[in-house]
Each structure stands twice: as C-alpha cells, then as structure tokens.
N, CA, C and O atoms as a GROMACS GRO file, in nm:
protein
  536
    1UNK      N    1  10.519   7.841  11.655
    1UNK     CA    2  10.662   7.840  11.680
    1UNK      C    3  10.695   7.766  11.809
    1UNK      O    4  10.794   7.695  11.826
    2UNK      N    5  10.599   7.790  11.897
    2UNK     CA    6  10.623   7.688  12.018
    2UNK      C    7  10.653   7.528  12.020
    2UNK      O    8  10.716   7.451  12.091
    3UNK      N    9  10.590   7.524  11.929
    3UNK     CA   10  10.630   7.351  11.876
    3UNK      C   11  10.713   7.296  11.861
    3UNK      O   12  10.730   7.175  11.870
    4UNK      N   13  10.822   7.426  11.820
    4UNK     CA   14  10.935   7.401  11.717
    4UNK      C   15  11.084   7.419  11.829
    4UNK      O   16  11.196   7.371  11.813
    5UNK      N   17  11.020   7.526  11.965
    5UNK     CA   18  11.136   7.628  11.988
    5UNK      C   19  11.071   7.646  12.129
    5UNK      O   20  10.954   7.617  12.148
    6UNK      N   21  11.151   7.695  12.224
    6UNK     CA   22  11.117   7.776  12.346
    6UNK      C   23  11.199   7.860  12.383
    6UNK      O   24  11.192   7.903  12.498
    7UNK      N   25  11.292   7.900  12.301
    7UNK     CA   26  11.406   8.015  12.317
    7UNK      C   27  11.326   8.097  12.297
    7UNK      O   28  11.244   8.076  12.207
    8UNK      N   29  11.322   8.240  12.387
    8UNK     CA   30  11.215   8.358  12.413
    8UNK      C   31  11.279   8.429  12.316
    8UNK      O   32  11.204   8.408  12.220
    9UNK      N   33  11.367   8.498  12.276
    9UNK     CA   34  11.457   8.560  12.169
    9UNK      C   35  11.414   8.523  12.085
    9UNK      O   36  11.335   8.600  12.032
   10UNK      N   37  11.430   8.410  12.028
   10UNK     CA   38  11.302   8.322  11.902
   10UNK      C   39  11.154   8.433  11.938
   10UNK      O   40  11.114   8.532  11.876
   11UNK      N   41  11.125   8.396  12.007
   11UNK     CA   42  10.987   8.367  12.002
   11UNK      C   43  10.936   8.539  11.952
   11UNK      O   44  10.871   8.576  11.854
   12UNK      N   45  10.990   8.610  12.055
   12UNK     CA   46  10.970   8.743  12.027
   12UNK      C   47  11.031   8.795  11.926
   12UNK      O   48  10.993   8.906  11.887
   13UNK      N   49  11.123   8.740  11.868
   13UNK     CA   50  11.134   8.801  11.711
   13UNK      C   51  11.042   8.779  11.637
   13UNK      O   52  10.990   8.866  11.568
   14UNK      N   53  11.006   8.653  11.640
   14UNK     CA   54  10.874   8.541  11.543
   14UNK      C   55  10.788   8.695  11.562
   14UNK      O   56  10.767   8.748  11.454
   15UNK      N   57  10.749   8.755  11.655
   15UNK     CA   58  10.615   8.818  11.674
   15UNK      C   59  10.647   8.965  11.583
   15UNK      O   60  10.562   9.012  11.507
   16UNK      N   61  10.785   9.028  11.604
   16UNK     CA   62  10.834   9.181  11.614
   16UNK      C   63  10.879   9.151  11.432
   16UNK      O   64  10.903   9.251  11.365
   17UNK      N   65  10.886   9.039  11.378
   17UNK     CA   66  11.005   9.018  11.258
   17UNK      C   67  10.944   9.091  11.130
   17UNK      O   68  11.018   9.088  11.031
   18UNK      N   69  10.776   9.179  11.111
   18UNK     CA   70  10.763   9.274  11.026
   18UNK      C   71  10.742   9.387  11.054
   18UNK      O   72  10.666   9.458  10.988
   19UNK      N   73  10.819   9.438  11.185
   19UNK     CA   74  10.750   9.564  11.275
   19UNK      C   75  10.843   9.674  11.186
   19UNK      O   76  10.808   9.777  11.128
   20UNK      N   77  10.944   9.626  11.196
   20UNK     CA   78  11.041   9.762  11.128
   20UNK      C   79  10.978   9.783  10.954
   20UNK      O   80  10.936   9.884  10.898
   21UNK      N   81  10.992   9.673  10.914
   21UNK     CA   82  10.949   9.699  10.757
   21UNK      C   83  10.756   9.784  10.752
   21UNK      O   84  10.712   9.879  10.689
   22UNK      N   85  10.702   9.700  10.839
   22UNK     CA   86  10.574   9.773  10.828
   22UNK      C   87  10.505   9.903  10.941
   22UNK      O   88  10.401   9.968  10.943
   23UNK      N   89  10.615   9.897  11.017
   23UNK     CA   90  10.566  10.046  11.105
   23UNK      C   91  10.677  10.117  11.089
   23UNK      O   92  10.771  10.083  11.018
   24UNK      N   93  10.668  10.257  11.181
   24UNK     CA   94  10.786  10.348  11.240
   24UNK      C   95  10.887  10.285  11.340
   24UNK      O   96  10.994  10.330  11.380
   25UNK      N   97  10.815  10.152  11.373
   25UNK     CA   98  10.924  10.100  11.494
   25UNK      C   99  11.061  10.096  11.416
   25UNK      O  100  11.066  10.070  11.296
   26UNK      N  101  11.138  10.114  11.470
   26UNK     CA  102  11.304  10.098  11.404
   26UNK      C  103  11.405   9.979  11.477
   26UNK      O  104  11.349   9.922  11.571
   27UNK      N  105  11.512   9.944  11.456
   27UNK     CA  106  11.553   9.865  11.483
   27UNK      C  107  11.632   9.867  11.672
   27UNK      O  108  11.646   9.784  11.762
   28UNK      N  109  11.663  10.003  11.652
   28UNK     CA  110  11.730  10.086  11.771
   28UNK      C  111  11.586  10.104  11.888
   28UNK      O  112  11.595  10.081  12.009
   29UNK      N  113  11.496  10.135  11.836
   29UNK     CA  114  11.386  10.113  11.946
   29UNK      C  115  11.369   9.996  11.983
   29UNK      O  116  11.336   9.983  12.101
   30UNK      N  117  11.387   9.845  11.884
   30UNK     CA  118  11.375   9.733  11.901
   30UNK      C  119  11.413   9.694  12.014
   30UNK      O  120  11.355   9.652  12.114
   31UNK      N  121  11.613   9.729  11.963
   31UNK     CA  122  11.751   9.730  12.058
   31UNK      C  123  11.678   9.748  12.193
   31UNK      O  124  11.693   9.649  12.264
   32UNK      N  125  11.621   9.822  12.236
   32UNK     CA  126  11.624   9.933  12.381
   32UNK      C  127  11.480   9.802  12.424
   32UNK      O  128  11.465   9.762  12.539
   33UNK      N  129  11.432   9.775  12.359
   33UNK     CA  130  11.312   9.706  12.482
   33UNK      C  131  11.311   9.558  12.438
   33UNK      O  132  11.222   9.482  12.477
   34UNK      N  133  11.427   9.510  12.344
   34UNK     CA  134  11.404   9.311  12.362
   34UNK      C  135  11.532   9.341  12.352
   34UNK      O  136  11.570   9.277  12.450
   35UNK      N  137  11.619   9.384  12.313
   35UNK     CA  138  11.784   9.354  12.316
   35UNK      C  139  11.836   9.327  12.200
   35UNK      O  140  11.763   9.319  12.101
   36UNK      N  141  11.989   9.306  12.191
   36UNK     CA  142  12.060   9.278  12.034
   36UNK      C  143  12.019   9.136  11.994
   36UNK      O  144  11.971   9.125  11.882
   37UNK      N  145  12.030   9.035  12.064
   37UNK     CA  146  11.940   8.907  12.036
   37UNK      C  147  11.844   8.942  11.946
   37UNK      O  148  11.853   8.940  11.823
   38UNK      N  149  11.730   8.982  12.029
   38UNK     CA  150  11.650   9.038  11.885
   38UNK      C  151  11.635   9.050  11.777
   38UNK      O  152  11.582   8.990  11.683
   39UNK      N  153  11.713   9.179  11.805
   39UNK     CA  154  11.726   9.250  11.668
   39UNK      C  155  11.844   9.158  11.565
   39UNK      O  156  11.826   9.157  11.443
   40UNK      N  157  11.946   9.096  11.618
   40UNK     CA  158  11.993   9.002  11.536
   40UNK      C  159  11.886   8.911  11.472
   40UNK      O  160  11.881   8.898  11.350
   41UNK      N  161  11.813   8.857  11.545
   41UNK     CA  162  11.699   8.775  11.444
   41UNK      C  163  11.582   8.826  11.357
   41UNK      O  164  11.531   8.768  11.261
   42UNK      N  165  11.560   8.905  11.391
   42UNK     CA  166  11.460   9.020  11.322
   42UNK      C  167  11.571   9.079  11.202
   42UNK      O  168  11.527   9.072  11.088
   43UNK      N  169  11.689   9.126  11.216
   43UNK     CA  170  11.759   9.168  11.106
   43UNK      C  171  11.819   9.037  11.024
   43UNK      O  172  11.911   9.057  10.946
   44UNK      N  173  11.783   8.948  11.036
   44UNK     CA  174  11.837   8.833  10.966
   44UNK      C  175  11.730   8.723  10.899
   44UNK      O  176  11.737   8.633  10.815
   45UNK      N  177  11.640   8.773  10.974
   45UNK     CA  178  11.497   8.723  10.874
   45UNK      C  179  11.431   8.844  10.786
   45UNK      O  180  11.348   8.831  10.696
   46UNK      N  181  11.469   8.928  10.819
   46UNK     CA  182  11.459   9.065  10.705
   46UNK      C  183  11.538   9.039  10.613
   46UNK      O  184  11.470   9.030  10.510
   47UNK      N  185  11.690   9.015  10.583
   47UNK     CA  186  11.798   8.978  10.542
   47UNK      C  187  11.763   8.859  10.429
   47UNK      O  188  11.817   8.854  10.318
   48UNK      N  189  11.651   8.753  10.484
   48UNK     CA  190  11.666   8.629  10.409
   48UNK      C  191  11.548   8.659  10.309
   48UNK      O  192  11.530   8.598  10.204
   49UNK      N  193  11.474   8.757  10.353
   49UNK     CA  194  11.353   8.790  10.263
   49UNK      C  195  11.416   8.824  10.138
   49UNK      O  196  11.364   8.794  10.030
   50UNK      N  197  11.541   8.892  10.148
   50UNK     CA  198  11.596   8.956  10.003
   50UNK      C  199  11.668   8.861   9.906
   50UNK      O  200  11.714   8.902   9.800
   51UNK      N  201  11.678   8.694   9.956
   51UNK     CA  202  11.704   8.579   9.878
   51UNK      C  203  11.652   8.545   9.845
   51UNK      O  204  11.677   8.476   9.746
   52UNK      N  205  11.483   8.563   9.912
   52UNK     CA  206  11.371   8.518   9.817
   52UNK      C  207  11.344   8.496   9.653
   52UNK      O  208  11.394   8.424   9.739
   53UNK      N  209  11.327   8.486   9.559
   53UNK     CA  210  11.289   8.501   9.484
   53UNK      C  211  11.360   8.572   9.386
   53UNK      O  212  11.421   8.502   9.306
   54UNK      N  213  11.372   8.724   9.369
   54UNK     CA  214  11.406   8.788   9.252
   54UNK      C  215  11.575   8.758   9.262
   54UNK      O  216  11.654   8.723   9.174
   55UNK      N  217  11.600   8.789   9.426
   55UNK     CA  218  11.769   8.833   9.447
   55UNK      C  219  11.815   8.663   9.444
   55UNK      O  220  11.915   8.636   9.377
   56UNK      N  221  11.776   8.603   9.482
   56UNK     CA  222  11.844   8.453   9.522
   56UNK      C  223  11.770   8.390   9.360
   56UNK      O  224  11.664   8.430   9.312
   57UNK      N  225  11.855   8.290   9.305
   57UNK     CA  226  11.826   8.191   9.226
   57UNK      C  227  11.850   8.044   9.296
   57UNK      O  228  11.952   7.979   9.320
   58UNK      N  229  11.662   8.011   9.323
   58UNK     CA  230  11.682   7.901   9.388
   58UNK      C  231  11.739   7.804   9.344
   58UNK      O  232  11.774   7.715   9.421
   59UNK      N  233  11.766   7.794   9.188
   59UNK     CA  234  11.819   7.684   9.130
   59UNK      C  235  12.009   7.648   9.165
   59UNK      O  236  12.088   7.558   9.134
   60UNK      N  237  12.014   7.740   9.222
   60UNK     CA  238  12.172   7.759   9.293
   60UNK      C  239  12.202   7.660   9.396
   60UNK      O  240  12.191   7.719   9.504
   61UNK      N  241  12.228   7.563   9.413
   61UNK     CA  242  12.215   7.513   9.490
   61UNK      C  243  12.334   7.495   9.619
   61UNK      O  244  12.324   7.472   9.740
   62UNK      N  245  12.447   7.518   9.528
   62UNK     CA  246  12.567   7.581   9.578
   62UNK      C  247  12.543   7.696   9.644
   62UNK      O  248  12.577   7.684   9.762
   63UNK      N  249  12.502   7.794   9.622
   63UNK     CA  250  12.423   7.915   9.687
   63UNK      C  251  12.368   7.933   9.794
   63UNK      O  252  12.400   8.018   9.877
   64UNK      N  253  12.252   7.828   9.803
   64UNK     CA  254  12.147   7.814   9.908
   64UNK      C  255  12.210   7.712   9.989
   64UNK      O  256  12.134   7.687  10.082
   65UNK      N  257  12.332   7.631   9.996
   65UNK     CA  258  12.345   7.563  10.034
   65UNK      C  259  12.481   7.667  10.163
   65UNK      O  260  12.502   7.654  10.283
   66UNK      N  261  12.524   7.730  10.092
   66UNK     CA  262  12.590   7.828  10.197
   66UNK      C  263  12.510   7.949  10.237
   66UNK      O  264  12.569   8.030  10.309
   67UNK      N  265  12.387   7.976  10.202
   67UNK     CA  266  12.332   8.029  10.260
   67UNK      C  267  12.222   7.987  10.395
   67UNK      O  268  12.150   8.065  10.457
   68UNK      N  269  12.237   7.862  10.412
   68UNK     CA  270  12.202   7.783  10.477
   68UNK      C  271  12.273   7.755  10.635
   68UNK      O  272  12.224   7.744  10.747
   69UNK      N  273  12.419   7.751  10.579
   69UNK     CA  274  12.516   7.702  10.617
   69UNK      C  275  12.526   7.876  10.741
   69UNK      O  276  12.526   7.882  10.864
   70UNK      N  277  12.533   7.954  10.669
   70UNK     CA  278  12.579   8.089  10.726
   70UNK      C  279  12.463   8.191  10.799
   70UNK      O  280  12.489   8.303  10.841
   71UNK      N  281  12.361   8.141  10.803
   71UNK     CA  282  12.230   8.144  10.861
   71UNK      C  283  12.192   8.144  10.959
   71UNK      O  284  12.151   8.032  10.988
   72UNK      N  285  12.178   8.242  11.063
   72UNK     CA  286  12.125   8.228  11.202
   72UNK      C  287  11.987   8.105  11.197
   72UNK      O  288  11.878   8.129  11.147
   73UNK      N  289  12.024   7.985  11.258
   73UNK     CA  290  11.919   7.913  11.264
   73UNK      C  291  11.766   7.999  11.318
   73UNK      O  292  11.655   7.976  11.269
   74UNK      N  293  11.789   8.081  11.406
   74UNK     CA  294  11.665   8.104  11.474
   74UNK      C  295  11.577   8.213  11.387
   74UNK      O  296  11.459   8.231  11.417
   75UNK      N  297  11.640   8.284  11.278
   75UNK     CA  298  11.628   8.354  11.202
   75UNK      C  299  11.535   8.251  11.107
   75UNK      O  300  11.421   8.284  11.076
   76UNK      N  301  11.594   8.122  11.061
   76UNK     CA  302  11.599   8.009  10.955
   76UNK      C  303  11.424   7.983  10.994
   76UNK      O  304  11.324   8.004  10.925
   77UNK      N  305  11.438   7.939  11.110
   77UNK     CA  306  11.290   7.940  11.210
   77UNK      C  307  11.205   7.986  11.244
   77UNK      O  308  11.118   7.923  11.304
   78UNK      N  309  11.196   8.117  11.220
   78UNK     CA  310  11.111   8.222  11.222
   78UNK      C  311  11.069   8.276  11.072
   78UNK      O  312  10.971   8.340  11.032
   79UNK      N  313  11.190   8.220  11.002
   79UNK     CA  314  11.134   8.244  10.861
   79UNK      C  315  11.001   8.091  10.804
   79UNK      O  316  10.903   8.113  10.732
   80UNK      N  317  11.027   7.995  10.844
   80UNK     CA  318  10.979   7.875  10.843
   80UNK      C  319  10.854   7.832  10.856
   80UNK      O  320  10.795   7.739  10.801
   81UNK      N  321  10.785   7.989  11.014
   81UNK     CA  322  10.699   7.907  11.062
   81UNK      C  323  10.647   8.059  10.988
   81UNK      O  324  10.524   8.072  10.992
   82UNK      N  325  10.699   8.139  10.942
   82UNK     CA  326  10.617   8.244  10.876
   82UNK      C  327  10.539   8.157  10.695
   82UNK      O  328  10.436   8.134  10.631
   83UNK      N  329  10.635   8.148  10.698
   83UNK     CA  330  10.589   8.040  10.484
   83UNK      C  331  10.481   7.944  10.561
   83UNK      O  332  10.391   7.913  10.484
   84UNK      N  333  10.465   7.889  10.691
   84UNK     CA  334  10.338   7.807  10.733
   84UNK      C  335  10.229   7.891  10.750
   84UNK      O  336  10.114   7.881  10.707
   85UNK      N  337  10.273   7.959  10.807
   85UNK     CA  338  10.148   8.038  10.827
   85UNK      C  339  10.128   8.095  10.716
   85UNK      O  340  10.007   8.111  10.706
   86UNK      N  341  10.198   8.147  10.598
   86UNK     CA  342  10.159   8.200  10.501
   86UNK      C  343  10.112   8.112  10.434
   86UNK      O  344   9.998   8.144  10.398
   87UNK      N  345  10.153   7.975  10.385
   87UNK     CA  346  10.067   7.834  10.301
   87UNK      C  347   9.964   7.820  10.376
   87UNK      O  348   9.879   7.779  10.297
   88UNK      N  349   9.912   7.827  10.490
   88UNK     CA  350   9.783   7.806  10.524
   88UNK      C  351   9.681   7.892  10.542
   88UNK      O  352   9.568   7.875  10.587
   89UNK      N  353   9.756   8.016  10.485
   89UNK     CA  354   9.631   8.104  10.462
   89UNK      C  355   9.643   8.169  10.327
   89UNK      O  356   9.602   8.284  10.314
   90UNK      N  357   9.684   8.119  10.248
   90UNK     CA  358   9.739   8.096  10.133
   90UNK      C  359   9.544   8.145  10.023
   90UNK      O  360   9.536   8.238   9.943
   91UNK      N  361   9.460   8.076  10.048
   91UNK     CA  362   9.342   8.089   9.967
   91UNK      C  363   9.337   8.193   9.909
   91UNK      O  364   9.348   8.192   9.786
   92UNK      N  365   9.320   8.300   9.971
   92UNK     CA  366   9.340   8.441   9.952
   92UNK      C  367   9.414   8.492   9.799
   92UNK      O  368   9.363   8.589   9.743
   93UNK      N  369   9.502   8.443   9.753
   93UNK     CA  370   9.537   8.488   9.637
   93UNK      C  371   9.568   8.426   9.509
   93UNK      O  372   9.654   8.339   9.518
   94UNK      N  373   9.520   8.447   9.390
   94UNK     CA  374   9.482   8.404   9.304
   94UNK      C  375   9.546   8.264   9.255
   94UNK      O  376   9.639   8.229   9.328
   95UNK      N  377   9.528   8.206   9.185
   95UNK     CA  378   9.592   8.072   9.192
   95UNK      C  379   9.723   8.075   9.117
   95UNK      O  380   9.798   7.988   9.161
   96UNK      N  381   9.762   8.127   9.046
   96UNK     CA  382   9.910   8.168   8.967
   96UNK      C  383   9.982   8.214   9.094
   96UNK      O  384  10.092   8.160   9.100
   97UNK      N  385   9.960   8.287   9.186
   97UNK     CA  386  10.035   8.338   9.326
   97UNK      C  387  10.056   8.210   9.406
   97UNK      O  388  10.153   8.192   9.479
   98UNK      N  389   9.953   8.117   9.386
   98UNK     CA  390   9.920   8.037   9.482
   98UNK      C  391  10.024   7.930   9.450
   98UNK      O  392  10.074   7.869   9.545
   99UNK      N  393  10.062   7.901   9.318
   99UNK     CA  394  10.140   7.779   9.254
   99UNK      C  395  10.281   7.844   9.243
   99UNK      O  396  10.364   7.762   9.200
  100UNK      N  397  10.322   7.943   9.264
  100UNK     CA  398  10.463   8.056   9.264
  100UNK      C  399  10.518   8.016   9.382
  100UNK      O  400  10.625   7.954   9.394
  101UNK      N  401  10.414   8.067   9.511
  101UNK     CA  402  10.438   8.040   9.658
  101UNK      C  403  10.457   7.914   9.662
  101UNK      O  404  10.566   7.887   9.712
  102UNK      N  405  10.387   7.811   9.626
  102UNK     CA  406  10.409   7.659   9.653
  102UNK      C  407  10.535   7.600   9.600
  102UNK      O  408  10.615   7.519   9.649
  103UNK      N  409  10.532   7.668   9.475
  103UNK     CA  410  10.680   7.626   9.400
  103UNK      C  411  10.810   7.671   9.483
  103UNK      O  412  10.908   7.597   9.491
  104UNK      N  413  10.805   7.790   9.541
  104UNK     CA  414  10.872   7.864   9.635
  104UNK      C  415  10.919   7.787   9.741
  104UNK      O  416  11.039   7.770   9.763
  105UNK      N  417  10.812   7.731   9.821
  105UNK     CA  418  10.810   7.671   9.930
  105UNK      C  419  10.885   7.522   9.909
  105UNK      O  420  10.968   7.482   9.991
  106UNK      N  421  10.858   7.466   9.821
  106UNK     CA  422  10.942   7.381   9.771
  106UNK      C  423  11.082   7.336   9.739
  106UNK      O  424  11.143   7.230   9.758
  107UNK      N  425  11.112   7.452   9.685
  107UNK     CA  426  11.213   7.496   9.636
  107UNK      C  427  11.323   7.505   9.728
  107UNK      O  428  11.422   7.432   9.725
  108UNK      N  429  11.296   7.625   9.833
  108UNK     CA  430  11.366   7.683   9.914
  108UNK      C  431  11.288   7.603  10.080
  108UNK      O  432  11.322   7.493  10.123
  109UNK      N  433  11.222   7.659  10.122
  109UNK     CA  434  11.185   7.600  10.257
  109UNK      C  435  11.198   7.444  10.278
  109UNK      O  436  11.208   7.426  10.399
  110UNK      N  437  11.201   7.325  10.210
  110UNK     CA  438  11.141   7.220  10.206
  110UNK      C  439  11.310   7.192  10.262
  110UNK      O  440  11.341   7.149  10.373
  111UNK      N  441  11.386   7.223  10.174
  111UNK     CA  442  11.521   7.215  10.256
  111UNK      C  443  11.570   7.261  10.377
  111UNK      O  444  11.644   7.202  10.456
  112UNK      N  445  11.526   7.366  10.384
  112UNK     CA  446  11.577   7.431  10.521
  112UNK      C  447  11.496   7.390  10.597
  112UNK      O  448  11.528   7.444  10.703
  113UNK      N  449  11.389   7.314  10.618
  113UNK     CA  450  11.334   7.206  10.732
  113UNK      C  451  11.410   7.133  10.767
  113UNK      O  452  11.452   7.127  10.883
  114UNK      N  453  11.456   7.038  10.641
  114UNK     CA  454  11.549   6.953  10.616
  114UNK      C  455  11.650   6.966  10.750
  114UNK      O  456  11.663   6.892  10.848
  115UNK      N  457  11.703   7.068  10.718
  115UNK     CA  458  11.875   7.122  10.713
  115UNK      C  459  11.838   7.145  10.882
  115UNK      O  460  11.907   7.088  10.966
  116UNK      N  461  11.770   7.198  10.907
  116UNK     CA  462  11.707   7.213  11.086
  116UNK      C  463  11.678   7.105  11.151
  116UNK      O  464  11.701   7.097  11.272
  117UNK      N  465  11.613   6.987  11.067
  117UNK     CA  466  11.568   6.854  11.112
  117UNK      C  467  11.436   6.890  11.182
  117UNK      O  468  11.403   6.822  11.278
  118UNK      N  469  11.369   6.976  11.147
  118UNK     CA  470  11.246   6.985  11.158
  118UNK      C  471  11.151   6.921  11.075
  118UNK      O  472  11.106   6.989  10.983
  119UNK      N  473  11.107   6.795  11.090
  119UNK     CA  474  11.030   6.715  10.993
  119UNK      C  475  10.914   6.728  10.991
  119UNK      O  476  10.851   6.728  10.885
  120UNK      N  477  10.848   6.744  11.125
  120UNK     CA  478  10.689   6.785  11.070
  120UNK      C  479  10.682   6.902  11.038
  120UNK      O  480  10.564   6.932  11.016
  121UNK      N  481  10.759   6.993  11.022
  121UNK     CA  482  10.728   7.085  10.951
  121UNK      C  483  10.770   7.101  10.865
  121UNK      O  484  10.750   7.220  10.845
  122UNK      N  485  10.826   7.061  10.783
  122UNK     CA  486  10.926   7.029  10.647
  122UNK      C  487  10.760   6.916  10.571
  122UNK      O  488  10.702   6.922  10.462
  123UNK      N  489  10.739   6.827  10.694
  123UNK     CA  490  10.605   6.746  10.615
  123UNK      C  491  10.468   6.856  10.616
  123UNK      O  492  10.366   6.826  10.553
  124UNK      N  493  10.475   6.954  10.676
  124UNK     CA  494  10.372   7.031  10.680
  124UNK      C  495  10.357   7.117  10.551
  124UNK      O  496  10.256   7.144  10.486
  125UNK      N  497  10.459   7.143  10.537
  125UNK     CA  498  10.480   7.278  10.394
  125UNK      C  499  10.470   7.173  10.283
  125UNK      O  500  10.398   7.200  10.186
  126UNK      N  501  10.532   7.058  10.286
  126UNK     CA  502  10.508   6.996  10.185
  126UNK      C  503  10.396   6.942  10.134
  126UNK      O  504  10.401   6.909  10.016
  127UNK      N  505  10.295   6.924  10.194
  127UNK     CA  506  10.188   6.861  10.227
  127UNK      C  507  10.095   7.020  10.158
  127UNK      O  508  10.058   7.016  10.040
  128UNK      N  509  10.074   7.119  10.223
  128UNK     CA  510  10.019   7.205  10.190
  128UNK      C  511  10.071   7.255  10.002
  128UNK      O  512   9.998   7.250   9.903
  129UNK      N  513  10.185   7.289  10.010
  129UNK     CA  514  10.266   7.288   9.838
  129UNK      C  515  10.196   7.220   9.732
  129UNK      O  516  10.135   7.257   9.632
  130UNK      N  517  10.227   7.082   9.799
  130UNK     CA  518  10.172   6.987   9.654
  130UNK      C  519   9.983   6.973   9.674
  130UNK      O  520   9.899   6.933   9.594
  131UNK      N  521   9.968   7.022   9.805
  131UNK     CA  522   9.820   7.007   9.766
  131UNK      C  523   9.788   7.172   9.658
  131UNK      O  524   9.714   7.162   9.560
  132UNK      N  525   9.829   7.257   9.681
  132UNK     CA  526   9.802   7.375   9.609
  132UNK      C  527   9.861   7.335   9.453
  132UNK      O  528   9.799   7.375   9.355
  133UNK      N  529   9.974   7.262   9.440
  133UNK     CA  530  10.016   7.218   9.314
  133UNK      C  531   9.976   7.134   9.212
  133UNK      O  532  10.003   7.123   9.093
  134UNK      N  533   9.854   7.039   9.344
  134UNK     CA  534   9.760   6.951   9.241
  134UNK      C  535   9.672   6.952   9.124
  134UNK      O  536   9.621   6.848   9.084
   0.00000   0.00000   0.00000
C-alpha cells in the first residue's frame, strides 16, 4: 500500500480492515484508538465486500459505475491492494476458485484501478488474472 499511498488513515485501515469481521474488536473500540477516519475506511471496505459478487451484478455497469463514483477512494484502495495480495497468493485454492477470483478481478477491480489512475496496479491484477485465466 505504500506504493500507492502515504495517508496514515489509509494505511492503518489497510492493516485493521478484517479485525471487526474476524475478531471481538468492534468498531467503537476501533473509534477510541485510530479515530472516525478509520473506522470510516474500515466500514467502507467492509461495505464494498457486500458488492462483491452475489449482492452486486458486475455486469451492471451503470451500477458499478456509481458505485465507484460514491466510494471513499481510500476505502477503493485498501480494497485494491487486498485482491493483490489475494491474486498473489491465490495458488492455494482450487482452480475453479482460482478462474472465479480472476474473472472477479477483472471484472470489477481492473476498473477501479482505472478509475484511481493507479496503473501499475491495475497492470498488476491484470497480469496476474489472465495469467490464472490462461
């Protein structure tokens, strides 16, 4: 994420952004030791997880295109460099998961690089995608 960003609010969400879903930490404990910053980005990359896939139809493009639009960038960014890190450690699950995620990544992330003007990393996911798609 450093690559991308040096806003500390970024950065420490990037780290805290599955603490509530996978521990007891809560959002209000969040509040009290990084601040509403924070927790605004941590609750808004929680938020985008639920467009993923079942709830969002990526084929919407009208859709994703205001969901884009209405999007805490830093949220957008922390979701971004999470699908990298998830495509590159990607081996791990079976290859039908593996061509879902890539299609995924495609689909949805490849734009919102775009839309950030983040190009090597927009060339990074892409690069990883179509190699898993080959």
């Amino acid at each position: 994420l450093l690559h991308y960003t040096q806003d500390e609010d970024t950065i420490i969400a990037a780290l805290l952004h599955d603490t509530v879903d996978d521990t007891a930490f809560s959002f209000y404990q969040m509040e009290i030791m990084f601040g509403q910053a924070v927790v605004a980005i941590v609750e808004e990359v929680t938020h985008l997880y639920d467009y993923i896939g079942r709830k969002f139809k990526l084929a919407q493009k009208g859709d994703l295109t205001k969901l884009l639009l209405a999007a805490n960038k830093a949220a957008l960014l922390v979701k971004l460099v999470d699908r990298l890190h998830n495509m590159q450690t990607i081996a791990v699950y079976p290859k039908p998961k593996q061509q879902a995620i890539a299609k995924e990544t495609l689909a949805f992330f490849i734009p919102v690089a775009k839309m950030l003007q983040k190009e090597a990393l927009r060339e990074q996911l892409a690069t990883l995608a179509h190699t898993i798609l080959a």
